[in-house]
N, C-alpha and C positions, 0 to 999 in steps of 0.2 A: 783499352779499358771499356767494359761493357756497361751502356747506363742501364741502368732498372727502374723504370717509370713508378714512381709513388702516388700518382695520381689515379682516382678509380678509373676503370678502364669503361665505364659504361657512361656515368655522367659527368667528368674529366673535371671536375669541381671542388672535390673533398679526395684529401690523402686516402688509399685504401685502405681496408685494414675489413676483418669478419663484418664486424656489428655495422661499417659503413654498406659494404655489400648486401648484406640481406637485409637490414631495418632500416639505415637514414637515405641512403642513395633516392634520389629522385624518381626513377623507375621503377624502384622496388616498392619506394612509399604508392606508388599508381598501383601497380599488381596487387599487392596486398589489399589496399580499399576496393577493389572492384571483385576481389575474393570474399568481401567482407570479412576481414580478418584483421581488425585494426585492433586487439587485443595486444599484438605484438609489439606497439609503440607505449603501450600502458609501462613498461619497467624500460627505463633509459640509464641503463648500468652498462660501462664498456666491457662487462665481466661475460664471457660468452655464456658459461655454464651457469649462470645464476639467470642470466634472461632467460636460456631455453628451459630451467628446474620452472620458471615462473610463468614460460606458455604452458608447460605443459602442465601446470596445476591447474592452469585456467581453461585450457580447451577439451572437451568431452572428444570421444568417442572419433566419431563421425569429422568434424574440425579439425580433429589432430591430423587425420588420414590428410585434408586438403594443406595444413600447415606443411606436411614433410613434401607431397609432392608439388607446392607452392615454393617453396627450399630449393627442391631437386631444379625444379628450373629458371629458378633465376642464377643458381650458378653454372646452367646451361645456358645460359643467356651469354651472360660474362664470358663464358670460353668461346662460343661465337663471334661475338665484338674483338678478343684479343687473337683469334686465330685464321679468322674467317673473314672479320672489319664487316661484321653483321650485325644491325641491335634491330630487335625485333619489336614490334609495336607493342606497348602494356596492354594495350587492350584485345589484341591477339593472343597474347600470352593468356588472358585471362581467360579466352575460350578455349585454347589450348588445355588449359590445366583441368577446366572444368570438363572439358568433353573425355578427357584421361580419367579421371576419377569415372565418370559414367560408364566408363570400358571396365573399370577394375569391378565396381558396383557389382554391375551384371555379369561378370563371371564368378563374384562371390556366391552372388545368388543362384545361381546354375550348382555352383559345389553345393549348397545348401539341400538345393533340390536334388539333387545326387546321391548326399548322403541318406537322404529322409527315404529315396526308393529302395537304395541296399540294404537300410535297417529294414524296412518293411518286406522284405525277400524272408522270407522264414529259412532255409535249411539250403546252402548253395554249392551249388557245383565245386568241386575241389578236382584242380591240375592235377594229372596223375605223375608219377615217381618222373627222376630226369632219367631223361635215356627211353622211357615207355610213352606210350601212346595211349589214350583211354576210352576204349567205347563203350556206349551206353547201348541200352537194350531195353523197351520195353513191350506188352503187349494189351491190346484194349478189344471188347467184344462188342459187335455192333450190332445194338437189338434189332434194328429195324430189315436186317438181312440176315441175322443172326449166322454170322460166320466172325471168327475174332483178324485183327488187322497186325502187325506188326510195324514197330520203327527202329533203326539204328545211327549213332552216330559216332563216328570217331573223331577226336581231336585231340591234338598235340599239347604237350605242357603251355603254350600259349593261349591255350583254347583257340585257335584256327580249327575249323572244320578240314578237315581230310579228306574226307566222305559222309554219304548220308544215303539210306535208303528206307524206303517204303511201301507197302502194299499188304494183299492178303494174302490170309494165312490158310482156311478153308472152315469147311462149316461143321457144328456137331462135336467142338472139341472144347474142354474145359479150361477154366484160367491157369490151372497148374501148369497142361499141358501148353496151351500157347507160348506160355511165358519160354518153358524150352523150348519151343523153335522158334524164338524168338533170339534165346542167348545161342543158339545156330547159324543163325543171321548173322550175330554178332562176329562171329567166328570166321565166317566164310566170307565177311567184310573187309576182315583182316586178313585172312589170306587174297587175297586179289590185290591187294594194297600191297606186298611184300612186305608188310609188318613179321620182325622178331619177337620185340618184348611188350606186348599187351596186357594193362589191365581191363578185366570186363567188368561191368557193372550193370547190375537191376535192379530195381525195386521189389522183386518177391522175395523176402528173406526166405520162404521154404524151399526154393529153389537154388538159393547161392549156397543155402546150411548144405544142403546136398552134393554142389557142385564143389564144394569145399572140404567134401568126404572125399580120403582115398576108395573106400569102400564100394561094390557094388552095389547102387541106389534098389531101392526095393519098395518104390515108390509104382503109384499104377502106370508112370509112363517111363518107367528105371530103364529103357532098352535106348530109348530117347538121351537120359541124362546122361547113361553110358557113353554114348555114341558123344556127344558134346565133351564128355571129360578126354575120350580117347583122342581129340581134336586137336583139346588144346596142347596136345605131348609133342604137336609138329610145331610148335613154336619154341626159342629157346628158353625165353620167361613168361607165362601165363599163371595170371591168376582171377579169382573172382573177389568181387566186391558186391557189398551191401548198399544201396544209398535210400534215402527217403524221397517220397514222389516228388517234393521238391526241387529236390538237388538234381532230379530226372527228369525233369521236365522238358528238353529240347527233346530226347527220346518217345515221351508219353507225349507229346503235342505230334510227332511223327505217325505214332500209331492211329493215332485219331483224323488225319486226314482221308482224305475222297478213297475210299475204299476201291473204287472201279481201276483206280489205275496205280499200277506200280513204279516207283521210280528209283533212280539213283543218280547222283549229283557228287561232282567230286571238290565244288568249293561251295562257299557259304552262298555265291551272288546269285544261285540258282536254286535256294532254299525259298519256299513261301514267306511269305511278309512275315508271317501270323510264328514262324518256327525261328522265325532273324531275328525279331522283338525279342527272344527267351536267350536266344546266344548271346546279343549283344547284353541283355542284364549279366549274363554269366560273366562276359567281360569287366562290367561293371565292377562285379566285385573283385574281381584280378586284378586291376587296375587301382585301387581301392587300400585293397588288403596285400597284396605282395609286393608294391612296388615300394 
């Protein structure tokens, strides 16, 4: 016959039972006053649900968070003493409990401050279709050399960078015209990458209305836009997209780099500072909003 000890397993003095473990138990009465939370001894009803209806009208907010994980470990307490023949000092406990609370605090306050940045992101990167790949494309003119620059980047439905490139474009030519060999770049980004199904994307809406014409463009650099539509026929799914400079922005912060030198990078870790801060918001809101 198996015995079953009725005596509390922590201060081996009073039959067990809920209301003796969490409120009369000796140990527990020490934890709770050193949490300052001696509101819990105010209702002495062996009725469990009627005590905790009556913490929890009495304790606000902030209190109630220390009352549940003041709870959580004193009946970790108890399964240590009966499993382990561990009882762990109340006054440990109590820095225990209090330094737990300070961890959760601060990462509330982190999500607080996280969401306050993604609302304040006006217009944001959207993952392109599953299955495709998405690069952006933009182009920026640099007065001071007066030649315009280009940036590209591709990422995956994850937003991971793929690749990324950078450099000039040459001098004497207008924004319409950059912007196409700019979505050229885009192009020839993705072919080197063996990319299939790409979406492209830029910020010049006169450019994508165009590129989004089957029509031959009859625009002043239509031999250009041609040449980019005939491009995109060597891939199995291409298309173009619109986005606002917002949502463009790891691309527009590429174009505007040091003009003298060209580059390309095939992961994120060799991106500038200044072009990782605008990915990682991207992520941000991936993280955020799809998960």
């Amino acid at each position: 016959m198996t015995f079953i000890p009725t005596l509390c397993s922590v201060c081996r003095a009073r039959d067990e039972s809920i209301m003796h473990l969490f409120r009369d138990c000796y140990w527990a009465r020490q934890v709770w006053a050193g949490m300052n939370l001696d509101v819990v001894h105010e209702n002495l009803t062996e009725n469990v649900f009627c005590w905790l209806n009556n913490v929890f009208t009495l304790l606000h907010d902030g209190s109630l968070i220390l009352f549940i994980l003041t709870s959580y470990w004193i009946w970790s307490n108890r399964n240590k003493v009966v499993f382990e023949l561990l009882c762990e000092n109340p006054s440990a406990s109590v820095i225990g409990i209090r330094k737990w609370h300070d961890h959760l605090v601060g990462l509330d306050q982190i999500a607080i401050q996280r969401n306050r940045l993604v609302q304040s992101y006006p217009v944001k990167w959207q993952p392109p279709d599953p299955g495709f790949a998405k690069i952006n494309f933009a182009a920026s003119f640099i007065y001071g050399a007066s030649l315009n620059c280009f940036g590209v980047v591709a990422r995956n439905r994850a937003g991971f960078v793929l690749a990324a490139e950078w450099g000039k474009l040459g001098p004497d030519e207008d924004a319409y015209h950059a912007e196409a060999c700019a979505a050229n770049k885009a192009l020839e980004l993705a072919c080197s990458l063996g990319l299939q199904n790409v979406q492209i994307e830029g910020d010049c809406l006169r450019l994508i209305t165009e590129l989004q014409n089957t029509c031959s463009s009859a625009t002043s650099c239509g031999v250009l836009v041609d040449a980019v539509k005939e491009k995109s026929t060597l891939f199995d799914a291409c298309s173009f997209h619109f986005a606002k400079r917002s949502a463009n922005a790891v691309a527009d912060c590429l174009s505007r780099l040091d003009y003298s030198i060209s580059s390309k990078c095939f992961s994120d870790v060799s991106l500038p500072v200044v072009v990782l801060d605008l990915v990682h918001l991207d992520a941000i809101f991936l993280v955020k909003f799809t998960v």
